[in-house]
C-alpha positions in Angstrom: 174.3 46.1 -19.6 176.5 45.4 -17.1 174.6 47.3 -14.5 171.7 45.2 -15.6 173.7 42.0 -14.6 174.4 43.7 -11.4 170.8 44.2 -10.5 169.6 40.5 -11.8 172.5 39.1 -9.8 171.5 41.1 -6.6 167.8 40.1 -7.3 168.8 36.5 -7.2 170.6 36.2 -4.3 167.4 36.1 -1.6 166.1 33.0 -4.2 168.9 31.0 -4.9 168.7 29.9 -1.2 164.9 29.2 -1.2 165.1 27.1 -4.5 167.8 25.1 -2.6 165.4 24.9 0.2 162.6 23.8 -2.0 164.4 21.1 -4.0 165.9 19.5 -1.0 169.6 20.3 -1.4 169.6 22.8 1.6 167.5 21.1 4.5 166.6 23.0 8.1 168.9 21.6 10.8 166.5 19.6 13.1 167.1 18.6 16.9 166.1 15.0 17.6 164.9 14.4 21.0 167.0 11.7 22.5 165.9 7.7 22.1 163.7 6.4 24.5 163.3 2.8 25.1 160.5 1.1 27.0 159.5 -2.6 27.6 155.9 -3.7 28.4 155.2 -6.9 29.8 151.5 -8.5 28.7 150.0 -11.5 29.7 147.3 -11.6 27.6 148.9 -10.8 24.3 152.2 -10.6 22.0 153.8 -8.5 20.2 151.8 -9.1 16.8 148.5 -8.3 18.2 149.7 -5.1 19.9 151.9 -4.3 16.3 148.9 -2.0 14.9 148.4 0.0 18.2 152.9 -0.1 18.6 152.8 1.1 14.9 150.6 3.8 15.0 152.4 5.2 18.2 155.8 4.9 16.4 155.0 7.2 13.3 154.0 9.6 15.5 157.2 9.9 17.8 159.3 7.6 16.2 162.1 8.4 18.9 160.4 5.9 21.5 160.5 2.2 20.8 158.3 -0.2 22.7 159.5 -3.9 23.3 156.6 -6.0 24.0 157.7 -9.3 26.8 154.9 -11.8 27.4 154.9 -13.0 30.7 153.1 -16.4 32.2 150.7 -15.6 34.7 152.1 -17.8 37.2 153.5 -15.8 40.4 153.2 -12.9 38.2 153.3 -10.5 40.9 156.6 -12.5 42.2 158.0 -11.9 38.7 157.6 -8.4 38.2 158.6 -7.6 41.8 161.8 -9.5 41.5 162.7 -8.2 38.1 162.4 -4.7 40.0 164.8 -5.4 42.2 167.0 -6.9 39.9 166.8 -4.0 38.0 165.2 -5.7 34.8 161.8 -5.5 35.3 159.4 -3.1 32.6 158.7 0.3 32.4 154.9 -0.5 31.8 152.6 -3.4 32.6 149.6 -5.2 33.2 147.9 -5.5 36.2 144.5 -6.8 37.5 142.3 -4.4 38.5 142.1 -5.6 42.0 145.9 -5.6 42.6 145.8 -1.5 42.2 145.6 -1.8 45.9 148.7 -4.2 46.7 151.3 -2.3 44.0 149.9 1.5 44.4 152.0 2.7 47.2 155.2 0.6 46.3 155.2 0.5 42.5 152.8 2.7 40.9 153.4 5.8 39.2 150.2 8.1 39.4 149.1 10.0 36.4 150.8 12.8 36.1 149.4 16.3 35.3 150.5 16.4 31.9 153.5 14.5 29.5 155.7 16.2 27.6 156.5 14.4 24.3 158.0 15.7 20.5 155.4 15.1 17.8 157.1 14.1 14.5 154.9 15.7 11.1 155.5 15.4 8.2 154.8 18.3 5.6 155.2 18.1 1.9 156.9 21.5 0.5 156.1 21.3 -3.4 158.4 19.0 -4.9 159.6 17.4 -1.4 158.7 16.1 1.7 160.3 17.1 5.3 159.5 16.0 8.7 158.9 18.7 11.6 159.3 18.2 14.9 157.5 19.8 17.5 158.1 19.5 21.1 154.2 19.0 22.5 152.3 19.3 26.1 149.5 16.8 26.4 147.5 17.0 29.0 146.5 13.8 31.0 143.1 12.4 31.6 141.6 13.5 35.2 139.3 11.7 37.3 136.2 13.5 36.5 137.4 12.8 32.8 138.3 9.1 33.6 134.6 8.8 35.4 132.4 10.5 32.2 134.1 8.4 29.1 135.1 4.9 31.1 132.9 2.5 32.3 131.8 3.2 36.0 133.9 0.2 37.7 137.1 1.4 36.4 137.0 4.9 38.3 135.9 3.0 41.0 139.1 0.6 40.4 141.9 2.5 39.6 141.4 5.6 41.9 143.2 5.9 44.8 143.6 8.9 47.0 142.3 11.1 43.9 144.9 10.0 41.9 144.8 7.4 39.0 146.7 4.4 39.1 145.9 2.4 35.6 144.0 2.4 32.1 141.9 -0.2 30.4 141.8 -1.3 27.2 139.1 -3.8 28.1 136.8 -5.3 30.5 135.4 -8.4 31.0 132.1 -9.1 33.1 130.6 -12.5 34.5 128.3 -14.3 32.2 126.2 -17.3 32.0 127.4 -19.9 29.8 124.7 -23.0 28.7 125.1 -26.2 27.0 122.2 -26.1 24.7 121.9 -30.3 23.7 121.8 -30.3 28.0 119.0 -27.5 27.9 117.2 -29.2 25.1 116.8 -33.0 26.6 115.6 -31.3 29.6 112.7 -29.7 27.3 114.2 -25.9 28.6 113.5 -23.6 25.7 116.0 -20.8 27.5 118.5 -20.5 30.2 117.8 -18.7 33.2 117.3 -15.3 33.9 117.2 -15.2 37.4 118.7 -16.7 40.4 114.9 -18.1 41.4 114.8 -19.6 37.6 118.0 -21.5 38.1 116.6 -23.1 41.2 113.8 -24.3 39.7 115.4 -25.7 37.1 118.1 -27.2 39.0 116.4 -30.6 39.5 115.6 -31.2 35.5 119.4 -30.8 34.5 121.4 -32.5 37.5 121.9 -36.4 37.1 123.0 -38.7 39.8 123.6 -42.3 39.7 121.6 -44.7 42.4 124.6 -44.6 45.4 124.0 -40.4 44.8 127.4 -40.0 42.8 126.9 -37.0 40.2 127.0 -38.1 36.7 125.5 -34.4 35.3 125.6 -31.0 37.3 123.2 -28.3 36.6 125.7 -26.0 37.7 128.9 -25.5 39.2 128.5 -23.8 42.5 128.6 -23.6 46.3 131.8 -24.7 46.9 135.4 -22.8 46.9 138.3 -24.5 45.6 136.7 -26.6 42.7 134.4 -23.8 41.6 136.4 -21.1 38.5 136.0 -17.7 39.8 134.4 -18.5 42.9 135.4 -15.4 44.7 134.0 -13.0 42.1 130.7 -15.2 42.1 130.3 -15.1 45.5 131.3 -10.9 45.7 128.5 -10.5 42.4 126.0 -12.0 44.7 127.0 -10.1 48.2 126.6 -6.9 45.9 123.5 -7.9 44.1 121.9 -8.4 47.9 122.9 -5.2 48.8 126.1 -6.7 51.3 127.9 -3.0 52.0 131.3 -4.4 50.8 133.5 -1.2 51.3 132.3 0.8 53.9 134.1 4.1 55.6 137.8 3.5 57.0 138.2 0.0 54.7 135.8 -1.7 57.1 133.7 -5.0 55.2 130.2 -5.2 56.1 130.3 -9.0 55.3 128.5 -10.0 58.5 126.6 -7.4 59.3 124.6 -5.9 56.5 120.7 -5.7 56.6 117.9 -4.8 55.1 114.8 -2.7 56.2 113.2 -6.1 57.4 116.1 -7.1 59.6 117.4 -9.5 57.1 121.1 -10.3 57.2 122.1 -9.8 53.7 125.7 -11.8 53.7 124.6 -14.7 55.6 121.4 -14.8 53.1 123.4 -14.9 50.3 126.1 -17.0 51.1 123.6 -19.9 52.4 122.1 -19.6 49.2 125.2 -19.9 47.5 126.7 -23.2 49.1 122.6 -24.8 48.9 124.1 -26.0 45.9 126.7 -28.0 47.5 124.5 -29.5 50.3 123.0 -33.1 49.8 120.2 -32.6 51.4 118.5 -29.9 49.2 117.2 -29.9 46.2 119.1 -27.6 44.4 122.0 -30.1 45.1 124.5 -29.9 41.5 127.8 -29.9 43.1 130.2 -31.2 45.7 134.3 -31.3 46.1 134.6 -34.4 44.7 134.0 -32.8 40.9 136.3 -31.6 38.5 137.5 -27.8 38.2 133.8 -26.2 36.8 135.1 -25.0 33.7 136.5 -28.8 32.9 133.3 -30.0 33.8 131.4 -27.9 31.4 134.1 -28.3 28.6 133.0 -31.9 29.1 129.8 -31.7 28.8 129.0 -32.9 32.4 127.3 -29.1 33.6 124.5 -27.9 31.9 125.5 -24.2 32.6 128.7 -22.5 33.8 129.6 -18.9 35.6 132.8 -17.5 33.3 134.3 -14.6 31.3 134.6 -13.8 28.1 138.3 -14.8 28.3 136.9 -18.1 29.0 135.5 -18.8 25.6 138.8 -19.4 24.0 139.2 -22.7 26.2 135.5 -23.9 25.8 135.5 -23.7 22.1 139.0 -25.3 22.1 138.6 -28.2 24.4 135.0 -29.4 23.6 133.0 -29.9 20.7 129.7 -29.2 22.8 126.7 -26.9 21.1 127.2 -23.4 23.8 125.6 -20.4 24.1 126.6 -17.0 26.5 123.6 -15.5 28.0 123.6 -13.0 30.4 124.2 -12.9 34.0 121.2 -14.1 36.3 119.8 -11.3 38.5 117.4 -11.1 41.3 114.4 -10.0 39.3 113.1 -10.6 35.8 113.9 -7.3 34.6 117.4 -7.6 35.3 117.6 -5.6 38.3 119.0 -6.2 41.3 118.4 -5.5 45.6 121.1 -2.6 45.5 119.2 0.7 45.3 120.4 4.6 43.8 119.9 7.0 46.9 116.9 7.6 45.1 115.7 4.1 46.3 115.8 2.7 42.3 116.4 -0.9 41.7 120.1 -1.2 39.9 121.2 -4.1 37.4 124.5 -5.4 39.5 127.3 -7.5 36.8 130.9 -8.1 38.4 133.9 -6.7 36.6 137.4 -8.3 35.9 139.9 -7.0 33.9 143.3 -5.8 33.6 144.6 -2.5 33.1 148.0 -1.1 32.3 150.2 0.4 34.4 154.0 2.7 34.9 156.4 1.7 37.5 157.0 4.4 39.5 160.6 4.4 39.4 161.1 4.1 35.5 163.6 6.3 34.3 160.5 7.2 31.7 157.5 7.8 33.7 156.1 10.5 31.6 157.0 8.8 28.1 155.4 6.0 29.3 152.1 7.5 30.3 151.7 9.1 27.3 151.8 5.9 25.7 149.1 4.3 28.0 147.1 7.2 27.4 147.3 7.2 23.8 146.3 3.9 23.3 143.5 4.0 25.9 141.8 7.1 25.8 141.0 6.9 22.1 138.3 5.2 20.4 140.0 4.8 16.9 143.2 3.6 18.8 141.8 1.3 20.9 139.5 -0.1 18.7 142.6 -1.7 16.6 143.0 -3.4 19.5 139.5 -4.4 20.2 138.9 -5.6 16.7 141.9 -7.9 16.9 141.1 -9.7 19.8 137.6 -9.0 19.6 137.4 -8.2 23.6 134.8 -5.5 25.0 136.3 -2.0 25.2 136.2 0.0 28.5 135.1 3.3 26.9 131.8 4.0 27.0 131.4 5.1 23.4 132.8 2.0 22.1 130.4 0.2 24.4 127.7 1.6 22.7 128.8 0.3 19.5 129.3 -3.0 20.5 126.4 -3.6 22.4 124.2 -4.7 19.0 127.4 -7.0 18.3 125.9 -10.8 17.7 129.2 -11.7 19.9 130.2 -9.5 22.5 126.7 -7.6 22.4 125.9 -9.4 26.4 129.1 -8.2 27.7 129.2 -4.6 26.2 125.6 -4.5 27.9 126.8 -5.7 31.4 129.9 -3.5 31.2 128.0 -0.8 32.2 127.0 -2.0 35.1 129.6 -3.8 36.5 131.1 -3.2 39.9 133.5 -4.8 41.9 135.2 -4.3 45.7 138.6 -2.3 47.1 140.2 -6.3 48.1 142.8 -4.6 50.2 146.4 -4.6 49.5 146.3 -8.5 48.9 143.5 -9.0 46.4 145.0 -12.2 45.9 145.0 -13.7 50.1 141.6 -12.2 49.9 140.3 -14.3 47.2 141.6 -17.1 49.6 139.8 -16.0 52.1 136.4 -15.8 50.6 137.3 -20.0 48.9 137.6 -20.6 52.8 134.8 -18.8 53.4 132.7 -20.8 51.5 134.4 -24.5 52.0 134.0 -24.4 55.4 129.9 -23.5 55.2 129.9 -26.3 52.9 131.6 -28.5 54.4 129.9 -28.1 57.8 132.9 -26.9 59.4 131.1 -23.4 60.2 127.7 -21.9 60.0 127.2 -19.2 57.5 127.3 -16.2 59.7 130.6 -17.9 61.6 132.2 -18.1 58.3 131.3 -14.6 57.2 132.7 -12.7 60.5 135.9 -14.7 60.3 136.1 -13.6 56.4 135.5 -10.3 57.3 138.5 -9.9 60.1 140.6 -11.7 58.2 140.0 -9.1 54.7 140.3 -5.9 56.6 143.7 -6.4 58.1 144.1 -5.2 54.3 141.7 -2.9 53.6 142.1 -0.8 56.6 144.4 1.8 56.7 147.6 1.3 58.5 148.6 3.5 61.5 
């Protein structure tokens, strides 16, 4: 008997451990990786409509937490520069496409290869539940990745020197807003399609009273300083004509891009544009006496407007007019445009403007931080929380394919394919004040077209050359 004892003890001793093990009173020693903290500045959101995407990040390595900082736009890049230096400034932000030129060298942490992370699982042993942790190599998204499941103009945006400077999780492309009551009492069953459309249709909607003072644009354009996104309007229609905006060694073709007739493309197309601002034609709609564009239109006093989606939030706050969004006008009825494939094809030509996010390069959490940009970017069912909250156009392309049949956001899923936009130097923001002078100084008579062009194009590529 007591030998049997003996052998039942001996048998028990390899499962008295495991039944601990099982029910929780002996649990495996785990090594935490240690905290990370990371603040992200936004400008566009807060904290509660970035909780979902925050959340879902935070159950999977609960170790890093994320403080979102909204930040006025106002001398934004002022702001983060001198919260840098101060030693306060974040780990991640967003930045405007356009700036990747004016931060990359000073303040922009590539993508790296790869980030190195700790995954937190958890796995349910019979009667309990533990939490493993697994330390985890994640490969990073390359350009030719970045170029097959993004929209074209980001690759084209983000990539400097072969290396990747930010991630979208949206985009945003020019579209055609119309006040349908204005459309309607001028007996117009549509908007325009087209850029020839519009002028033709320019004399029905614009109003003026007998001493020639405006009472009702058509639409908002030809001048700079008055005009909402005047810059990007003017750049859509330099690329829609074919203008070579970014040629080899950062030089600007402004003033000197032709077509097989001889044409000059940029002095075409910015005539055109400031028609609308001259008197004495008859597409005259607009002068610099009139109220910011988007104020007029809010006010009902344009029958159409050039905006962005992020522009809708204001209309349908400050105006009770009737407005529809149709798409961007083009050169030809089918949409397409003079800027041809090397195959000599026709290409639809929309204008891009969006934000993505980037990592200060001297973060004491580079890689943690990427991994977080990429996580929430890179993946449709990640991003789309975000999307679906503040129902903005995703920059993947298989999330633009589901939103293109949306009754909403359907024209600018469409146009997001297509979109371009220009390398603005490493001040996208005194360029943009170049291209308002630009245009003021045609309209005001101050310089012909071609004049205005060459001096535009000096003054841009003392940025978008490359420095000795």
């Amino acid at each position: 008997m007591r030998r049997f004892v003996i052998l039942i003890v001996i048998l028990l001793i390899p499962i008295i451990p495991l039944s601990l093990y099982i029910f929780g009173v002996i649990r495996p020693a785990v090594r935490a990786p240690t905290p990370v903290s990371l603040t992200y500045w936004t400008t566009t959101d807060d904290a509660k409509t970035l909780e979902p995407l925050l959340a879902e990040y935070n159950a999977l390595r609960p170790y890093i937490t994320i403080k979102v900082e909204r930040v006025p736009t106002d001398d934004y890049a002022s702001r983060l520069k001198d919260a840098w230096a101060r030693g306060r400034g974040p780990d991640m932000f967003e930045l405007p496409a356009s700036w990747i030129g004016e931060f990359a060298a000073d303040f922009l942490a590539p993508v790296p290869a790869q980030t190195n992370v700790f995954n937190y699982v958890s796995k349910k042993i019979l009667f309990r539940t533990d939490t493993e942790i697994k330390q985890a190599t994640v490969p990073s998204v390359t350009v030719p990745q970045l170029q097959r499941d993004f929209a074209d103009v980001v690759a084209e945006d983000v990539v400097r020197d072969g290396k990747i400077y930010g991630l979208p999780l949206w985009l945003d492309t020019l579209v055609l807003y119309y006040n349908r009551d204005i459309l309607r009492s001028a007996n117009l069953v549509e908007p325009p399609k087209t850029w020839q459309q519009l002028t033709n249709i320019v004399p029905k909607l614009t109003i003026a009273d007998e001493e020639g003072k405006l009472l009702q644009s058509a639409v908002p354009l030809g001048r700079g300083r008055n005009v909402r996104h005047a810059a990007d309007i003017v750049s859509l229609l330099f690329l829609q004509d074919g203008v070579l905006l970014e040629g080899e060694n950062g030089n600007v073709h402004l003033d000197d891009s032709k077509s097989t007739d001889g044409t000059n493309l940029g002095e075409n197309a910015l005539a055109f544009l400031v028609s609308f601002a001259n008197q004495g034609k008859a597409v005259y709609s607009w002068n610099a006496d009139q109220p910011n564009s988007l104020e007029a239109f809010i006010r009902g006093r344009s029958a159409l407007f050039l905006g962005y989606e992020a522009d809708r939030a204001a209309i349908a706050a400050g105006s009770s007019i009737d407005f529809g969004v149709a798409p961007m006008l083009h050169l030809q009825a089918d949409g397409k445009d003079a800027l041809l494939t090397p195959a000599g094809n026709a290409l639809q030509v929309n204008y891009g403007n969006y934000r993505v996010l980037s990592v200060f390069q001297r973060s004491k959490h580079v890689n943690e931080a990427w991994n977080f940009v990429q996580y929430i970017t890179k993946q449709d069912a990640v991003a789309l929380k975000y999307l679906n909250a503040t129902k903005r156009v995703g920059a993947l392309r298989s999330i633009l394919a589901k939103q293109v049949g949306d009754p909403v956001l359907g024209v600018q899923a469409e146009q997001a394919i297509s979109a371009r936009s220009w390398y603005r130097g490493r001040n996208a923001t005194l360029t943009e004040q170049h291209l308002m002078d630009m245009i003021d100084s045609v309209a005001s008579g101050q310089a012909a077209p071609l004049q205005a062009l060459t001096l535009a194009r000096k003054q841009i590529e003392l940025t978008t050359k490359k420095q000795p």
